[in-house]
Steps between C-alpha positions, in 0.01 A plus 500: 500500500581590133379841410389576137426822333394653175579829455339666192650882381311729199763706384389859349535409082803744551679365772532111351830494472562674787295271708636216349862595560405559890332184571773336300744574738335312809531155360843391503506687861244350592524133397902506713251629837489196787150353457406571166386227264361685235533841345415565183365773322217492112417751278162423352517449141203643347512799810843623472453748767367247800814253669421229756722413769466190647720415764534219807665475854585239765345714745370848611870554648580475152273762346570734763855490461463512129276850584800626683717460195717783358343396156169456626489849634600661221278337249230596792555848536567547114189324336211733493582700297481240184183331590136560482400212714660191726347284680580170663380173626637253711490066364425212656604185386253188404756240493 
């Protein structure tokens, strides 16, 4: 089963860039993982400080290897800091 998430991040107004540079690095990482379809990361136009991550799997095997990732657990364990809020939600898809 596919797994889909969104993954939204409010950075602190002065910790954009910093923010930006971290979750930055995860995508070309990410998108060479086994399983993943989709990884791709926004930064909200008229909210420069919020960023949406959307990303999609073949599997759960998938996602949990891509949480054991040497990239994955730095960006993890180096986040905080920058944000105010994140929260996430997982997709299903209609067609």
């Amino acid at each position: 089963m596919t797994i889909t998430k969104k993954v939204v991040f409010i950075a602190k107004d002065e910790n954009i860039e910093e923010l930006k540079t971290l979750l930055g690095t995860m995508v070309q990482a990410s998108r060479v993982e086994e399983g993943c379809l989709l990884y791709n990361i926004y930064q909200m136009q008229d909210k420069p400080n919020t960023f949406v991550v959307v990303e999609s799997w073949e599997n759960n095997e998938a996602l949990e290897g891509h949480k054991h990732s040497a990239h994955y657990l730095h960006y993890k364990s180096h986040y905080e800091p920058f944000t105010t809020d994140k929260y996430s939600d997982n997709l299903v898809s209609l067609g």
